[in-house]
C-alpha positions in Angstrom: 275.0 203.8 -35.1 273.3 205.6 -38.0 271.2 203.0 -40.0 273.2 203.5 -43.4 276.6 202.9 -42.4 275.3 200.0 -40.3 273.6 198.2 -43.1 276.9 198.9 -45.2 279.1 197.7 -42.6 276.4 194.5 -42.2 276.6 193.8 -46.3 280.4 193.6 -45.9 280.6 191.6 -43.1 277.8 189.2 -44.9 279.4 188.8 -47.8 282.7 188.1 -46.2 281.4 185.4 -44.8 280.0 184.2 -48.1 283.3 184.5 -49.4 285.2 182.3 -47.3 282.0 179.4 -47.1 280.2 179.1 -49.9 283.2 178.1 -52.9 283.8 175.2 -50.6 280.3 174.4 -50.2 279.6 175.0 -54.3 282.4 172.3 -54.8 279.8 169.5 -53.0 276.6 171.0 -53.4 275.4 174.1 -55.3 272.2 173.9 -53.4 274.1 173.9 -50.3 276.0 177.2 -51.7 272.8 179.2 -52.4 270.9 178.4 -49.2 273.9 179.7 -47.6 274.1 183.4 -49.7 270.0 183.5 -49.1 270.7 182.9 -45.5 273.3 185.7 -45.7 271.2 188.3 -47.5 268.4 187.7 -45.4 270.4 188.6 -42.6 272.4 191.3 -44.0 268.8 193.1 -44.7 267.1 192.0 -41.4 269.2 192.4 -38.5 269.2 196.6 -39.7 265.8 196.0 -40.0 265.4 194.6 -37.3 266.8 197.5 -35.4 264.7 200.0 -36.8 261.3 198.6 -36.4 260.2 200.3 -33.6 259.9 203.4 -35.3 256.8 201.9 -37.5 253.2 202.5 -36.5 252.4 198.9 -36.9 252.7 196.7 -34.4 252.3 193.2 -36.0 255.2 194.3 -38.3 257.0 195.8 -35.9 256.8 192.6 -33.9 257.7 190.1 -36.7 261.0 192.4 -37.9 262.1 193.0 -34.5 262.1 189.0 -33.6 263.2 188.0 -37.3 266.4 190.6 -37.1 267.6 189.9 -33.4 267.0 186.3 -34.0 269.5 186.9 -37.2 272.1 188.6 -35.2 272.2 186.4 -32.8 272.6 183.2 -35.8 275.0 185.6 -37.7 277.3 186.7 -34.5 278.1 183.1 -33.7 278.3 182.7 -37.7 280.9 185.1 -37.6 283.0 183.8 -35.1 282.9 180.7 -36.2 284.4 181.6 -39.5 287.1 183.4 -38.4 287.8 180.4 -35.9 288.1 178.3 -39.4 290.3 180.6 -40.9 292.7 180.2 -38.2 292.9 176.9 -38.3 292.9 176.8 -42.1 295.9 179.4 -41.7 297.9 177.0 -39.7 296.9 173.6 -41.9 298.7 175.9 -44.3 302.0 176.0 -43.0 302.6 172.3 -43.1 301.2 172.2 -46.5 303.8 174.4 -47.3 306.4 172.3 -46.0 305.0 169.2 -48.1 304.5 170.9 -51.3 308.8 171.6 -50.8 309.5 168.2 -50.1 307.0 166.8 -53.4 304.7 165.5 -50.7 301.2 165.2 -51.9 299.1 167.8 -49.6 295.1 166.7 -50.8 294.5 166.3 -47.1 293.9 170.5 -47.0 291.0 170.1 -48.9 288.7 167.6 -47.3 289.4 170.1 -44.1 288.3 173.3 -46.2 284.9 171.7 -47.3 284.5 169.4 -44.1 284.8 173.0 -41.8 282.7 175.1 -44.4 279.8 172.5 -44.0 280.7 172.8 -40.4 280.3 176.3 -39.8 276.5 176.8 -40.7 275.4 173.9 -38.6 277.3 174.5 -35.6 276.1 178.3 -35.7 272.5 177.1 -36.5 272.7 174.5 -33.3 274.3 177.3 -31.3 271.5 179.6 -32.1 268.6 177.2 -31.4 269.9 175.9 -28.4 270.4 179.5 -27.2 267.2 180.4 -27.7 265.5 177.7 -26.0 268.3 178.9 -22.8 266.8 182.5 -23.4 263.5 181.7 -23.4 263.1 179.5 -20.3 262.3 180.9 -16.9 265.9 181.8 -15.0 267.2 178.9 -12.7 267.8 179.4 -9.1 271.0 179.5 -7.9 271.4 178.9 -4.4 274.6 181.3 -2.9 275.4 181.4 1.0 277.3 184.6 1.7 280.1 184.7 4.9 279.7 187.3 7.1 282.1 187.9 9.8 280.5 188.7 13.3 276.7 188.1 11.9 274.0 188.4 14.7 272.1 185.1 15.3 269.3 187.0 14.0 270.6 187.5 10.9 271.7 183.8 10.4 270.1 182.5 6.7 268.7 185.9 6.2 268.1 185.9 2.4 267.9 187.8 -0.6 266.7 187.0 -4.1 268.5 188.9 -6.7 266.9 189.5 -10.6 268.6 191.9 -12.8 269.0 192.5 -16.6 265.4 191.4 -17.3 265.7 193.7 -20.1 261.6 194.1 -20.8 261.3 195.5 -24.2 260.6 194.3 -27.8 260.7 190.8 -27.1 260.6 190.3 -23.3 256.9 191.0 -22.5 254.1 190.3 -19.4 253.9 186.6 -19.6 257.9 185.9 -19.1 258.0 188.6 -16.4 255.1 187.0 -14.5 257.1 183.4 -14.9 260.1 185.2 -12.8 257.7 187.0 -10.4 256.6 183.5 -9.7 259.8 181.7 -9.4 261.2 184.3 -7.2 258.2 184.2 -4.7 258.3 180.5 -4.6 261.6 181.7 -2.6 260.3 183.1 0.2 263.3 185.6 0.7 263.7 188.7 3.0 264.0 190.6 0.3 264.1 191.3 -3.1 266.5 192.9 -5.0 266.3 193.9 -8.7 269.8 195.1 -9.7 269.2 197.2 -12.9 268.5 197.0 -16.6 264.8 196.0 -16.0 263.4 197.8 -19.8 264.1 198.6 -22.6 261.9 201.3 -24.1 259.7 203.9 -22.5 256.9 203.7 -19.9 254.0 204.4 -21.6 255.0 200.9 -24.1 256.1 198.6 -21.5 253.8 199.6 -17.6 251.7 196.6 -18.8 254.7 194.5 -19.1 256.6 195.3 -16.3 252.9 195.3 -13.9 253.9 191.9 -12.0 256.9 192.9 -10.1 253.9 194.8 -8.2 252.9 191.1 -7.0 256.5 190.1 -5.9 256.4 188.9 -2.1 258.8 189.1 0.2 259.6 190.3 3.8 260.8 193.3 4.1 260.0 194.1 0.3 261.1 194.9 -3.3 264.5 197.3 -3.8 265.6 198.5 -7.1 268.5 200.3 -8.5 269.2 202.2 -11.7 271.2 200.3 -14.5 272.3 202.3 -17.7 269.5 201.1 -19.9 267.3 202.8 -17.7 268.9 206.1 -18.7 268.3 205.0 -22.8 264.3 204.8 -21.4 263.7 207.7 -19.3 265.1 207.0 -15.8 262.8 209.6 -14.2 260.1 208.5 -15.7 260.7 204.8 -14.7 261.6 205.4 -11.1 258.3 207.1 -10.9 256.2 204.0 -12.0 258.3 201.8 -9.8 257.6 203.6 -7.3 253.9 203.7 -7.3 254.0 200.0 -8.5 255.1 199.4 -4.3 259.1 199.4 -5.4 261.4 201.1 -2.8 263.7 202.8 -5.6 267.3 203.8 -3.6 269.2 206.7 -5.0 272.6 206.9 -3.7 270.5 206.1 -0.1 269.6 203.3 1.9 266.9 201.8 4.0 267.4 199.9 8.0 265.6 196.6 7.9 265.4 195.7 11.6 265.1 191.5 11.1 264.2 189.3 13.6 264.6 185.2 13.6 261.2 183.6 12.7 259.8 187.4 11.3 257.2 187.3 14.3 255.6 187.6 17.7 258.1 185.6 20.1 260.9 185.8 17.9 264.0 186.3 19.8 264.8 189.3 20.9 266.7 192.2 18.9 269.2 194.3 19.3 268.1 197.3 17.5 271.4 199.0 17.8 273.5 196.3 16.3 271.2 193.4 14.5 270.3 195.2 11.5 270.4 195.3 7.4 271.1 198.5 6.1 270.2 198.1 2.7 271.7 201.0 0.2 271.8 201.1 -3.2 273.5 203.5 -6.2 272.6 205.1 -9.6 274.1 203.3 -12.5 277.9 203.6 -12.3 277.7 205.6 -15.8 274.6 208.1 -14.8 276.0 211.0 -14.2 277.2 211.1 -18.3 272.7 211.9 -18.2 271.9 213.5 -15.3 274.5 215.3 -12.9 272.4 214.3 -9.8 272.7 211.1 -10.2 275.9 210.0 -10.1 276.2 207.1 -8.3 278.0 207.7 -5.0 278.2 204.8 -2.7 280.2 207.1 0.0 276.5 208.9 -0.3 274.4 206.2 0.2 275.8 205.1 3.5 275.7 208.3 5.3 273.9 208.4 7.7 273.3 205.2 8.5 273.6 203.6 11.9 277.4 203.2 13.3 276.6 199.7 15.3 274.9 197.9 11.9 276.6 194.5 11.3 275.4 194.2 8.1 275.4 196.6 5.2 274.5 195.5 1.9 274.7 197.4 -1.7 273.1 197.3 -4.7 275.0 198.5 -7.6 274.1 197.7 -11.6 277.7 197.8 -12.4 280.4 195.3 -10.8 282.7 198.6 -11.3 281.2 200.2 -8.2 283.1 198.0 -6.1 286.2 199.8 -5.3 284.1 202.6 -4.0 281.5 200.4 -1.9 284.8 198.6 -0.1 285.9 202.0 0.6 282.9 203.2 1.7 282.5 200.2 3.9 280.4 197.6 2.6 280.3 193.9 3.4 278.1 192.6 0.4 277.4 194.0 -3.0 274.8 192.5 -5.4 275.7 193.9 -9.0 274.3 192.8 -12.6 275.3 194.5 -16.1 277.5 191.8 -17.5 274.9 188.6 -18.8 278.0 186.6 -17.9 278.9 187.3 -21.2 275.3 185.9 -22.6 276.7 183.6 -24.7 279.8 182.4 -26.4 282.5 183.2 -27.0 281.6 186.9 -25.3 282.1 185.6 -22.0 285.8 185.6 -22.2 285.7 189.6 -23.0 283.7 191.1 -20.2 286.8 191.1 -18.1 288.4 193.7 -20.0 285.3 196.0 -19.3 284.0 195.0 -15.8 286.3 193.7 -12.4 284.1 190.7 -12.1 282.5 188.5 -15.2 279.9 186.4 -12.6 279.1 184.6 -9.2 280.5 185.7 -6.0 283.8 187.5 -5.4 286.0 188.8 -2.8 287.8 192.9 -2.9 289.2 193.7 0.2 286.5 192.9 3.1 283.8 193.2 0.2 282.0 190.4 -0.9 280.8 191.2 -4.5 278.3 188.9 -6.1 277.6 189.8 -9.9 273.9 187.9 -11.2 274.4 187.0 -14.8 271.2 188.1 -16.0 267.4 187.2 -15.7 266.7 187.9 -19.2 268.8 188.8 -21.5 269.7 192.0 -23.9 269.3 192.1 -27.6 269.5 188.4 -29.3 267.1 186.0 -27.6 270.1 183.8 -27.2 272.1 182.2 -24.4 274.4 179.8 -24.9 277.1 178.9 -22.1 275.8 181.1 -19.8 272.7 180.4 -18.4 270.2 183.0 -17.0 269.6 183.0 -13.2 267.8 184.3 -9.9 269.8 184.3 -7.3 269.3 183.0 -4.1 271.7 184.8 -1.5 271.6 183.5 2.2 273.7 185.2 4.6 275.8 182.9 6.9 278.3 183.2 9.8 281.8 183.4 8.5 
């Protein structure tokens, strides 16, 4: 969005707010009022600000708008909702007001519930916002998922895969949290690694430094990575260069055969290299043809080819929306991102109307679909009533 009609369309929305909070605040406490409008106007300014800080030469300024106008619209988006939330309620107090004021019955209840929910507002959107932060800001739990597989080779019993995706490594997701995740995942131990998508946010030469750790993650058979769309706002080309030569095995609409055996060594039992496989595939973003023709994602595509007898194949896919096409394609697990779970409340309860599947582990047709809700996290450093995650996937007979 153009910066003027978004700082016009952020004063309205400000002082809307305003409008509806601060005469029932001024009717207790004046102070209370005009902490309130300079919390506002702060945040009307700040949040545009905010947005177009990257385009400064400084970087200690560009730093301290960036944080102080995402940290704003993160406040200000719960603030929002919040308000409206009161005006509905407000809205239907009214009607049996109404009703009292016909029948000469004194209605003074209605106010101690307009300045009770104004002083309400601020503090529960306040509370929201520092609790989500802290959520943000913490290194991703581990959740544990075991995966039913129909006719899985012994071999491939508690085969495992740790899933990150949505990291979002940009303006304020730098080296330090990245190494925290690199770290944690690791710690795991798993067959694989999988990074499902959306790993930056700006453009190679800003962020190689930050994103340098993955190069350490451990695992083995090794790192795979997939497109997401926010690669294709950074320079996709660019990026699945540098993963690359950082050690990452980037799949384009193709897929790699991981021959796995029990115990990953000498005397292991013995394989059946026609039949006890993982073919591991893995898509461009669902959306990157709309950038670059060649990529569009294709899971028919990245299948071909592989072998007829393999009893596991496994794709990763940014989008949950690739699903219909994996199933077809014949797929028995996909490991998808994109959505943050909704990232926080009360978003969570939308991102069905945009994506099949909102989080955790699904089931289309003979397709199991697992969706991570997010490493990181995109835009305000906020998460509240979603948390962030690694995912711990262990495939198990069904």
């Amino acid at each position: 969005m153009p910066v003027i009609p978004f700082l016009l369309l952020s004063v309205v929305l400000h002082g809307w707010v305003g409008w509806r909070l601060a005469p029932a605040l001024a009717s207790v406490s004046a102070t209370a009022a005009i902490w309130l409008w300079v919390l506002l106007i702060a945040s009307a300014l700040l949040m545009p600000l905010g947005l177009m800080a990257r385009r400064l030469k400084s970087g200690t300024l560009t730093a301290v708008l960036t944080w102080a106008g995402l940290l704003f619209m993160g406040l200000f988006s719960t603030l929002l909702v919040l308000t409206l939330l009161r005006d509905g309620v407000l809205a239907l107090a009214l009607v049996p007001a109404v009703v009292a004021g016909f029948a000469g019955v004194d209605a003074a209840w209605l106010d101690p519930l307009q300045i009770g929910s104004a002083e309400a507002v601020p503090l529960l959107a306040l509370s929201a916002t520092l609790w989500g932060f802290w959520a943000a800001r913490r290194t991703a739990r581990v959740v544990q998922v075991d995966v039913p597989i129909a006719g899985l080779p012994a071999t491939l019993h508690g085969f495992s895969v740790a899933q990150i995706s949505d990291i979002h490594v940009g303006p304020t997701i730098r080296q330090a949290y990245v190494q925290r995740i690199v770290a944690r995942v690791n710690a795991l131990g798993a067959d694989m690694v999988a990074i499902t998508g959306d790993l930056v946010d700006g453009h190679v030469d800003d962020l190689r430094q930050h994103v340098a750790p993955l190069a350490t993650l451990s695992s083995t058979h090794g790192t795979f990575f997939v497109t997401g769309n926010h690669e294709y706002y950074s320079g996709a080309h660019a990026w699945v260069d540098e993963l690359r030569r950082l050690g990452i095995q980037v799949l384009m609409n193709e897929h790699r055969v991981l021959h796995h055996e029990a115990g990953h060594g000498a005397g292991c039992a013995t394989v059946d290299r026609d039949t006890e496989m993982v073919v591991v595939a893995g898509v461009a973003d669902f959306s990157a043809h709309h950038f670059d023709e060649s990529h569009r994602s294709d899971p028919a595509a990245a299948m071909a080819g592989a072998p007829a007898g393999a009893r596991m194949r496994l794709l990763l896919a940014h989008q949950p929306r690739s699903a219909p096409a994996a199933a077809s394609a014949g797929f028995d697990l996909q490991l998808s991102g994109h959505t943050h779970g909704g990232q926080f409340w009360p978003w969570m309860h939308f991102v069905k109307f945009q994506q099949p599947f909102t989080a955790g582990l699904h089931r289309l047709a003979d397709l199991w679909v697992y969706t991570n809700r997010g490493t990181g996290y995109w835009g305000p450093p906020k998460r509240f009533g979603v948390s962030s995650e690694i995912t711990h996937l262990r495939l198990v007979p069904a």
